[in-house]
C-alpha positions, 0 to 999 in steps of 0.5 A, a space after each residue: 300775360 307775356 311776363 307769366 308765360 316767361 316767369 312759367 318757362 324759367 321755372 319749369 327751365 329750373 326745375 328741369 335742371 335740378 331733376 337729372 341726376 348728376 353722374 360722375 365726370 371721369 374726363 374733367 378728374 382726369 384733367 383735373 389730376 393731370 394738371 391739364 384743366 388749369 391751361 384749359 381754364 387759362 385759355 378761356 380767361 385769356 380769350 375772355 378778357 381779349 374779347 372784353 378789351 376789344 369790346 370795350 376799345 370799339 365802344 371807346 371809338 364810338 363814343 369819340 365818333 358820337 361826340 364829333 357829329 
């Protein structure tokens, strides 16, 4: 019963986002014709792959603490 209720409110999630009607975005054209969303997009990939290196150094040092004990 639980996985219907959920399947059913993934679906009607879907559904709900493909019923807006898409406007056009006049900041990202902006952005875009100026060049500025490319240290936009360099920004969050370089925040991203920070984030992934430190998570996957802590899981290194605790696999090494999980083999000591």
């Amino acid at each position: 019963m639980k996985k219907i209720s959920v399947l059913a409110s993934l679906l009607f999630a879907y559904a709900a986002a493909f019923a807006q009607q898409s406007a056009p975005v006049e900041m990202a054209d902006e952005m875009r014709s100026s060049g500025k969303i490319y240290v936009v997009i360099a920004t969050i990939v370089i925040i991203f792959t920070g984030l992934a290196i430190y998570l996957f150094s802590i899981d290194r040092r605790l696999k090494k603490i999980e083999k000591e004990k």
